[in-house]
C-alpha positions, 0 to 999 in steps of 0.5 A: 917427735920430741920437743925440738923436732919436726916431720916431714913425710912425702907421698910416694912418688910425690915431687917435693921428698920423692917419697922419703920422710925425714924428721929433723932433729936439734942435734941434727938441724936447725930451725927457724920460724918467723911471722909477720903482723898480717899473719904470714908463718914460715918455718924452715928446717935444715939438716940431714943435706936438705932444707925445707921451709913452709909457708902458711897464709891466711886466707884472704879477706881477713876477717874481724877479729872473732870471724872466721870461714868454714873450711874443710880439710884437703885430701 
């Protein structure tokens, strides 16, 4: 991926991509991203007939600035 693309990749069988992967490109989508002051990110991407947006939440409580709680990945 360049500057000015994005990847989206579905499991086989999954419900959200049916197993296809995509990756958008600027000559062949548009793309939007926007937050919000309590730390809300969506990023949309459309193109190629299909639009996908993400959203990503911080988890709750949040924490003083300079904290922050273990996590692991997923998966």
């Amino acid at each position: 991926m360049g500057i000015g693309s994005a990847r989206r990749a579905s499991e086989p069988g999954g419900y959200a991509g049916g197993g296809r992967s995509r990756t958008f490109t600027n000559g062949t989508a548009t793309f939007a991203l926007d937050g919000t002051v309590d730390g809300r990110i969506e990023f949309g991407a459309s193109g190629l007939r299909e639009t996908w947006n993400a959203l990503v939440v911080p988890p709750r409580p949040v924490l003083p600035g300079g904290q922050h709680l273990a996590g692991e990945r997923a998966g």
